[in-house]
Every structure is written in C-alpha cells, then in structure tokens.
C-alpha positions in Angstrom: 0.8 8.0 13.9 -0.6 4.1 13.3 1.4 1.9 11.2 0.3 -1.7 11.0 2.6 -4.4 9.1 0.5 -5.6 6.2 2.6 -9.1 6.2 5.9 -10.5 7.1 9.3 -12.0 5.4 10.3 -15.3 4.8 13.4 -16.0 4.5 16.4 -18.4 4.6 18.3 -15.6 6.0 17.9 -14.6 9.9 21.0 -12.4 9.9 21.3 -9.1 8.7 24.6 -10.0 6.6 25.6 -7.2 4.3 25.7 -8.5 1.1 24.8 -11.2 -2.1 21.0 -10.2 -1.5 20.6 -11.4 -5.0 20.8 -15.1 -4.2 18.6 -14.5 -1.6 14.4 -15.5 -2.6 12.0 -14.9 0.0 8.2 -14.5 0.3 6.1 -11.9 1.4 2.7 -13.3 3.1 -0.3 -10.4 3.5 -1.7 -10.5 7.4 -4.6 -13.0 6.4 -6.9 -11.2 9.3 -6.7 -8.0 6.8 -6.1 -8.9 3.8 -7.6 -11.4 1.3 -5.6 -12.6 -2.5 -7.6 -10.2 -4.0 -5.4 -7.9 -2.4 -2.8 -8.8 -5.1 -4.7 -8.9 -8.2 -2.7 -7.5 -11.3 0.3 -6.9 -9.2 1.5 -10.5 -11.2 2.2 -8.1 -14.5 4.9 -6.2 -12.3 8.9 -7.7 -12.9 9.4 -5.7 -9.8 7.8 -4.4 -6.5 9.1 -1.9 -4.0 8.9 -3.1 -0.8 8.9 -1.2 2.7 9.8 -2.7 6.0 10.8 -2.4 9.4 14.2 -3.3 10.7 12.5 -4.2 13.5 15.5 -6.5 15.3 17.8 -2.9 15.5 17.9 -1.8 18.7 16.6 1.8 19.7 19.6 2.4 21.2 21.8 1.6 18.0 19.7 4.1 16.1 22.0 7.0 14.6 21.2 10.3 14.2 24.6 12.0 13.1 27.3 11.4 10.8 29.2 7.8 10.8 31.2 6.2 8.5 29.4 3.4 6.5 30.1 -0.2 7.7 32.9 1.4 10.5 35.2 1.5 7.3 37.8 4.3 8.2 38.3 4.8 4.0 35.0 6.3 3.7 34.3 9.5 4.6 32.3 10.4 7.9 28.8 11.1 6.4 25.2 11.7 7.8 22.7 9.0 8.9 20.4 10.8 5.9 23.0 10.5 3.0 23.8 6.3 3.9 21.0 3.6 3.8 22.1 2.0 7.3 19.7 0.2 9.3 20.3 2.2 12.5 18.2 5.0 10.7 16.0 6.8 13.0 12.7 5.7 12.3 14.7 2.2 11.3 12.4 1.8 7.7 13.8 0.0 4.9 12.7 0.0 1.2 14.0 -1.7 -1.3 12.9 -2.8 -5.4 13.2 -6.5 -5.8 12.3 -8.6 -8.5 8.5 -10.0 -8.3 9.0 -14.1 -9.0 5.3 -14.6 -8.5 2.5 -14.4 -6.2 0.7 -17.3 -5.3 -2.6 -16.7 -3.3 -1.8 -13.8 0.2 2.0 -14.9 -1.1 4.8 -13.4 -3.0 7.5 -14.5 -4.2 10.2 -12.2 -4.8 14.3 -12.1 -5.1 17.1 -9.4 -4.0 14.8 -8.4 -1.1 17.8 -7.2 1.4 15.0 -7.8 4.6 15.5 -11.1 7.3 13.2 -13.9 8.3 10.5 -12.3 10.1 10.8 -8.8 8.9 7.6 -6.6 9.5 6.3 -5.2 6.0 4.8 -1.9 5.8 3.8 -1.7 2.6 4.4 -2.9 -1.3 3.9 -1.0 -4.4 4.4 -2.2 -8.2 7.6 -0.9 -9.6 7.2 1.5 -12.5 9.5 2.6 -14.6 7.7 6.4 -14.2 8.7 6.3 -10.6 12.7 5.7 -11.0 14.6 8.6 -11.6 14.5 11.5 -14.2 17.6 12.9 -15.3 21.2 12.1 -14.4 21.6 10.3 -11.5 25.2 10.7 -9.2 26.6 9.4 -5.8 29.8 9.5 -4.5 32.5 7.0 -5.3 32.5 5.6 -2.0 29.0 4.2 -2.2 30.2 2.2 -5.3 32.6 0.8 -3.5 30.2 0.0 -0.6 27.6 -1.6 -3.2 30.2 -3.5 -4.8 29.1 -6.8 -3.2 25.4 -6.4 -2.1 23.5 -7.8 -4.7 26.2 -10.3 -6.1 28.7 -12.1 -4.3 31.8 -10.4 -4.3 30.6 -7.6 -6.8 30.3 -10.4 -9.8 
C-alpha cells in the first residue's frame, strides 16, 4: 500500500502539546508538483474540513498496540490503543474536523487543527453535516475529562 502526502502543515506550533488547539491557525499547502488551486475549487463553501495526517515525528518504537492509560494518568482506566485517540497508534494517522478560515490559491487556512509544523497530510475532505453521527452519541466520563482542555485553554 502507497500513500503519498498531498501537502504539509504550517504551524506556529512544532510540539505536540496536548491541548488549546483552538487558538492554534495553521495552513495546509497542496504538494505543488501534484496538485494545482483547482484542486480546491468549491471546498471555500465548507465551515469545516476533515483533515488526515501522519504523526510522522512518533517514533516506531513508541507505537502501542495494547491497553494504556490515556496521558499516563493513573485516574483513568487502562484502556485499548483502539478505544483512545493517542498518537502512538499503530499506523500513527490522525484525523481531525477543523474549521476552514479560507483557502487562498494551493493554501488553506484553517483553525483547531491538533497537527504540528511540518505534519505530512494524507488527505482532506469537506465536512458535512451527513457524515457526523446518527443517533445518540456516548463515551465514557473519562474522555470528558481528558477533552476538558484540548480545544480551549483550560476547558473555557
């Protein structure tokens, strides 16, 4: 299997720090050698985009395949690499919906993308409401408590 980046991450931050991904804006610039603007036509209409990347800075070695607990914190309960969003996953992909600021030529602008300076992108899709989920939606009460801080500073 062939996966080829499509563009990379800019962004003021170059450490994978946990949380207040919100204040974060960064762009996502398309390969130029692949792709041309017209690559991005319409996606403008979009408030959001969905986009997948490579955690490409985690070693192989760091890469979990079992149960952990999330962020080493000994108040959550041990839980598998599949039911957490860690980095260390095995095939270390990342997706994430962020909001679409604007796209500006090969560029886009977007905020709340949890992905560092340089991050490989794999691919981005246009957000629709269609694709979120249908029906109730429920998670454990210690994944609240994890997410309490990673889009806002200090949960506000």
């Amino acid at each position: 299997m062939l996966v080829e980046p499509i563009g990379t991450v800019t962004s003021a931050r170059a450490e994978p720090v946990d949380d207040d991904w919100d204040a974060v804006a960064a762009s996502i610039t398309l390969d130029a050698g692949r792709f041309g603007p017209e690559a991005l036509a319409g996606l403008d209409e979009f408030s959001h985009v969905e986009v997948v990347y490579l955690f490409d800075r985690v070693d192989p070695a760091a890469v979990q395949t079992g149960a952990r607990r999330p962020r080493g914190n000994p108040g959550w309960p041990e839980v598998g690499i599949f039911a957490q969003r860690g980095k260390g996953r095995p095939n270390r992909i990342g997706v994430t919906v962020c909001r679409l600021l604007g796209v500006d030529g090969r560029t886009l602008r977007v905020r709340g993308l949890d992905a560092i300076d340089g991050t490989p992108v794999l691919d981005v899709k246009p957000y629709m409401a269609e694709f979120g989920p249908r029906g109730e939606v429920r998670q454990p009460a210690w994944s609240h408590e994890l997410m309490a801080g990673y889009w806002s500073a200090a949960g506000t």
